[in-house]
Backbone as numpy.savetxt, mean C-alpha at the origin, in Angstrom:
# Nx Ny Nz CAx CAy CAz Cx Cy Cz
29.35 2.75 46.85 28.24 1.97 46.38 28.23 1.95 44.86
27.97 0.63 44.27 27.62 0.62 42.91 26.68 0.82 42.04
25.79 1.11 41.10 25.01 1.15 40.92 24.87 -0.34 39.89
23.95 -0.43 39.59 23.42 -2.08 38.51 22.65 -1.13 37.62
23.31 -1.51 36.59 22.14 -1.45 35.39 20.90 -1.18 35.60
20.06 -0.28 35.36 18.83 -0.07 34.81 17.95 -1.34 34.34
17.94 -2.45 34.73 17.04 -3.16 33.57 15.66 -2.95 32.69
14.80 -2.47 33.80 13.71 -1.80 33.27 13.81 -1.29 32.06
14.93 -0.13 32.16 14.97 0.74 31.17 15.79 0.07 29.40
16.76 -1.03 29.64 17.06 -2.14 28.98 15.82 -2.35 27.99
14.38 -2.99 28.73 13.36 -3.56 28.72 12.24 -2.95 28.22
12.04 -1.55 28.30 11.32 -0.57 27.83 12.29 -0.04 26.59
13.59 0.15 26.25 13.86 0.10 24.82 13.83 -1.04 23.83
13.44 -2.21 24.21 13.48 -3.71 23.56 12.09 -3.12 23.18
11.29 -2.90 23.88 9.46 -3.07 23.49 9.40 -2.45 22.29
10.20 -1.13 22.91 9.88 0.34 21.76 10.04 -0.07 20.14
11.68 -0.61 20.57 11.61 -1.00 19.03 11.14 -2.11 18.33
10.50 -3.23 19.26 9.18 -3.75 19.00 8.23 -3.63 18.46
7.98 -2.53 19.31 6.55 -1.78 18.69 7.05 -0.94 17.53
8.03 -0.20 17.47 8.42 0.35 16.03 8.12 -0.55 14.83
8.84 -1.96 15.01 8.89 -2.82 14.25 7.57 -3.46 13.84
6.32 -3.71 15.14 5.25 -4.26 14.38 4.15 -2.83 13.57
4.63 -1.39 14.15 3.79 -0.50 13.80 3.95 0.08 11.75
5.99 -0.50 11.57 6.49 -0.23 10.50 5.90 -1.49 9.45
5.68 -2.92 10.01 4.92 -3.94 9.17 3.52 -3.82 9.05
3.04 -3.00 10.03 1.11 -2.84 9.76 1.28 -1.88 8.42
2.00 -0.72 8.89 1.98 0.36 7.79 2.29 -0.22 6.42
3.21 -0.76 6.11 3.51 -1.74 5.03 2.50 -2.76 4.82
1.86 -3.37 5.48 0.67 -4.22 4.70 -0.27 -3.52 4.41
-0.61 -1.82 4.92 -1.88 -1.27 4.01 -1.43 -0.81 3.07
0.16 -0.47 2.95 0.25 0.09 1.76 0.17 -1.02 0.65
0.63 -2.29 0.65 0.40 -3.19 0.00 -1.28 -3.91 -0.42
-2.29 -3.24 0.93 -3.73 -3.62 0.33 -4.12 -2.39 -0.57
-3.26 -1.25 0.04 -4.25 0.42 -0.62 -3.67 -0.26 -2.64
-1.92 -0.66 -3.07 -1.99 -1.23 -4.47 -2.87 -2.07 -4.84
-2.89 -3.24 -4.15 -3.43 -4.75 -4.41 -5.14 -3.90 -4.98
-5.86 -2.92 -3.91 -7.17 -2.74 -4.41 -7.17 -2.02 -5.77
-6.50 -0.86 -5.81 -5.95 -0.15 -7.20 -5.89 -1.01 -8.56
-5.15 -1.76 -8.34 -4.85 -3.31 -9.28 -5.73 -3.99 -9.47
-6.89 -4.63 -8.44 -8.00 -5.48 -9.19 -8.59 -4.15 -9.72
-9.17 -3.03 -9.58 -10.22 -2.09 -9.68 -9.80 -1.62 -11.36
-8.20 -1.81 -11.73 -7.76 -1.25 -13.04 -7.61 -2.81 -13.65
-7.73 -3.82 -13.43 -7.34 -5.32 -14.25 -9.13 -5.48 -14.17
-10.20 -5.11 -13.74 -11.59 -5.42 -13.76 -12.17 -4.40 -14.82
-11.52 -3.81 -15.30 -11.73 -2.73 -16.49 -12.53 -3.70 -17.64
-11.96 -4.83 -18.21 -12.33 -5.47 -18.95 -13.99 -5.59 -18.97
-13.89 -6.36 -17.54 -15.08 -6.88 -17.32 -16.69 -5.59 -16.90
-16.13 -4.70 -16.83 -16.52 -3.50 -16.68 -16.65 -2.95 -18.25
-16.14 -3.35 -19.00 -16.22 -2.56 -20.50 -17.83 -3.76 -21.40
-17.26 -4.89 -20.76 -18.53 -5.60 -21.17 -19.61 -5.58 -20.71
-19.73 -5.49 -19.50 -20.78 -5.23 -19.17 -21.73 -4.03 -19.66
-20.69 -3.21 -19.73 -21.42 -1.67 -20.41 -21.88 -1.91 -21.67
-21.14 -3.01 -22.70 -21.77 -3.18 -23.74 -22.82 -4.24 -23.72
-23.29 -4.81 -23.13 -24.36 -5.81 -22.50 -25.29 -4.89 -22.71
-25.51 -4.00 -21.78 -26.81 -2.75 -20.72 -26.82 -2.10 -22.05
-25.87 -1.83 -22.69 -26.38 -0.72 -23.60 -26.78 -1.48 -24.91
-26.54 -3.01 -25.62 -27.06 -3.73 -26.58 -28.63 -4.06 -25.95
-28.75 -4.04 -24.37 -30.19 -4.54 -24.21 -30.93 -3.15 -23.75
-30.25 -2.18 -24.15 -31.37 -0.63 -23.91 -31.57 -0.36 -22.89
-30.06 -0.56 -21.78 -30.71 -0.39 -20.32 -29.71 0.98 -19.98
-29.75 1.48 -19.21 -29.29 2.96 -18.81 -28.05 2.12 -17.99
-26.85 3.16 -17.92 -25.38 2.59 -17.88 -25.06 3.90 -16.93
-25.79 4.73 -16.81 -24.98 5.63 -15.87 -24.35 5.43 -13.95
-25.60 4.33 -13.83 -24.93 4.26 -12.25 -24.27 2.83 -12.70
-23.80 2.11 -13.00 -22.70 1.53 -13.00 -21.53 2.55 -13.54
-21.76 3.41 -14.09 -20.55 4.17 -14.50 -20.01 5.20 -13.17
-21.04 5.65 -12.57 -20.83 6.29 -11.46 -19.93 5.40 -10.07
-20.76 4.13 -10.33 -20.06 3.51 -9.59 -18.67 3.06 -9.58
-18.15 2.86 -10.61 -16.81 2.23 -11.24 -16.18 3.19 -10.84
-16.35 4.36 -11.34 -15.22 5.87 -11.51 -15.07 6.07 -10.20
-16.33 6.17 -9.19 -15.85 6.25 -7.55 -15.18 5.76 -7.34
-15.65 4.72 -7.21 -14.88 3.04 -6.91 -13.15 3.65 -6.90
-12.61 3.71 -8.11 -11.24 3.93 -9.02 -10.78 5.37 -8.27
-11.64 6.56 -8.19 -11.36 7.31 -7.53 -10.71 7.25 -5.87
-11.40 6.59 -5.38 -11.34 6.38 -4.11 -10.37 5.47 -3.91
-10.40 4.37 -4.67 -8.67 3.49 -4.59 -7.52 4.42 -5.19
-7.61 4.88 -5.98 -6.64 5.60 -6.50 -5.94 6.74 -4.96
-7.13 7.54 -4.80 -6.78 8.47 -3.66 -5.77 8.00 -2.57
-6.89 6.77 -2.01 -6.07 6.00 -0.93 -4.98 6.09 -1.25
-4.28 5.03 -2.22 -3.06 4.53 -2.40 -1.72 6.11 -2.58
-2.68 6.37 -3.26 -1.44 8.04 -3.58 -1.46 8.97 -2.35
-2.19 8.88 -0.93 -2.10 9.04 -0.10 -0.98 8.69 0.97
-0.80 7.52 0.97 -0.25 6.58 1.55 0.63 6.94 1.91
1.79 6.84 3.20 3.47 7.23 3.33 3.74 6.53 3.84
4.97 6.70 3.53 6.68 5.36 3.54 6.84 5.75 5.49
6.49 4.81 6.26 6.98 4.94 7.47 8.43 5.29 7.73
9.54 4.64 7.17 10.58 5.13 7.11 11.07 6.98 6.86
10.48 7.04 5.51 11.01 8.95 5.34 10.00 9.84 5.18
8.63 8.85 5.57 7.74 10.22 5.53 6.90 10.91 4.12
7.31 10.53 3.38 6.76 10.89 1.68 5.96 9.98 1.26
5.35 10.58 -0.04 4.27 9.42 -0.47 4.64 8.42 -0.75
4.18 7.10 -0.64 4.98 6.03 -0.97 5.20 5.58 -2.43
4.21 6.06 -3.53 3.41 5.76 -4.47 4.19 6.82 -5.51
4.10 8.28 -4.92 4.17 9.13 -5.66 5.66 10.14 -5.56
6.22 10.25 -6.91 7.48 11.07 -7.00 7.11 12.51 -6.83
6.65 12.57 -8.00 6.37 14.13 -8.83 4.80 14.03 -8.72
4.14 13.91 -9.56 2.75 14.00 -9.86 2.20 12.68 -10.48
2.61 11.73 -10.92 2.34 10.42 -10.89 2.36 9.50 -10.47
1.55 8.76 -10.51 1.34 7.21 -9.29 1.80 6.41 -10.03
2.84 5.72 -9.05 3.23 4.74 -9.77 2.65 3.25 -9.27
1.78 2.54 -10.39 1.29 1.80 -10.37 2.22 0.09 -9.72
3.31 0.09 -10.24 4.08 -1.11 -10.40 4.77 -1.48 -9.49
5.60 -0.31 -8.57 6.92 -0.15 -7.71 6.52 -0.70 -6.33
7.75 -1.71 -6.00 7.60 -2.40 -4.64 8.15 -1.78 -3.89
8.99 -0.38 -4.02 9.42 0.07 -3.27 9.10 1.69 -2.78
9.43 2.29 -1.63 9.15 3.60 -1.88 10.23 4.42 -3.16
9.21 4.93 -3.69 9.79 6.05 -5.14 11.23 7.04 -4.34
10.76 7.21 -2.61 12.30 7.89 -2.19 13.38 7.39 -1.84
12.87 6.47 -0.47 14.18 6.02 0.13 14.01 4.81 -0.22
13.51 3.79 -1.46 13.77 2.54 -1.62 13.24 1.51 -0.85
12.34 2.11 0.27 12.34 0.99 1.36 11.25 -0.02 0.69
11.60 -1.45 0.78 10.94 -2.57 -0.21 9.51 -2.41 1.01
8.50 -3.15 0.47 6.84 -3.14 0.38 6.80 -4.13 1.35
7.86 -4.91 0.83 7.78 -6.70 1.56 8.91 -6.65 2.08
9.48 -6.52 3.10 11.06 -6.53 3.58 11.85 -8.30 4.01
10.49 -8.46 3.91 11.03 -10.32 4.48 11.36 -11.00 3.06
10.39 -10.91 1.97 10.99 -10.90 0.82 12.27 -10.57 0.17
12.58 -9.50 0.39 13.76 -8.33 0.19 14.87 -9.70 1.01
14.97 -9.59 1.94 15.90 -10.33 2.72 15.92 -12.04 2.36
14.47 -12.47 1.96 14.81 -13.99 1.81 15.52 -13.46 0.24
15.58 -13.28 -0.69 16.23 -12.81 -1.79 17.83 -12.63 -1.76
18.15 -11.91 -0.76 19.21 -11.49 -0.57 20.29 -12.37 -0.01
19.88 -13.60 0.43 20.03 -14.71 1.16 20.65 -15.65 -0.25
22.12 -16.02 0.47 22.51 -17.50 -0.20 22.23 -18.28 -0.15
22.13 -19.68 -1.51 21.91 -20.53 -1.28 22.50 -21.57 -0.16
């Protein structure tokens, strides 16, 4: 007697790495919202510096907008330097002790932020 292929089992490794694949693009789009929030919260600085000089030219107390901002920055900051590279496991953000603000990729194993990007790039005309 012969045996036939397993298909099931065919069928249940197709999913897996399916699901690998949509669980490795979720992880990659928060790491891309945990920067994106980091980034408006440090480019709104401006508008945050005027305002403080507004409240304080019209004699108004500046401490809970200040409280608020620094949370605010705290708490995006945390997130993002939290964050890990689905691929190797490390922070995505962070080498040594600094966040790196700029990098599309993980600081270890390189893995790009945007991989469909990465690949339309890589692509001939």
């Amino acid at each position: 007697m012969r045996r036939e292929p397993n298909k099931n089992k065919d069928g249940l490794l197709a999913k897996a790495a399916r699901t690998d694949s949509a669980f490795r693009r979720q992880v990659l789009r928060k790491l891309s919202r945990a920067r994106t929030r980091l980034l408006v919260c440090f480019w709104t600085l401006p508008v945050y510096i005027i305002a403080i000089w507004v409240l304080l030219n019209n004699g108004r107390n500046i401490e809970t907008i200040m409280w608020i901002y620094m949370g605010l920055y705290a708490i995006f900051a945390v997130d993002m330097a939290s964050r890990r590279c689905p691929q190797c496991g490390n922070q995505f953000f962070v080498k040594s002790i600094l966040l790196n603000l700029v990098t599309k990729r993980c600081v270890h194993c390189q893995l790009p932020m945007h991989p469909e990007a990465d690949t339309r790039a890589n692509r001939e005309p």
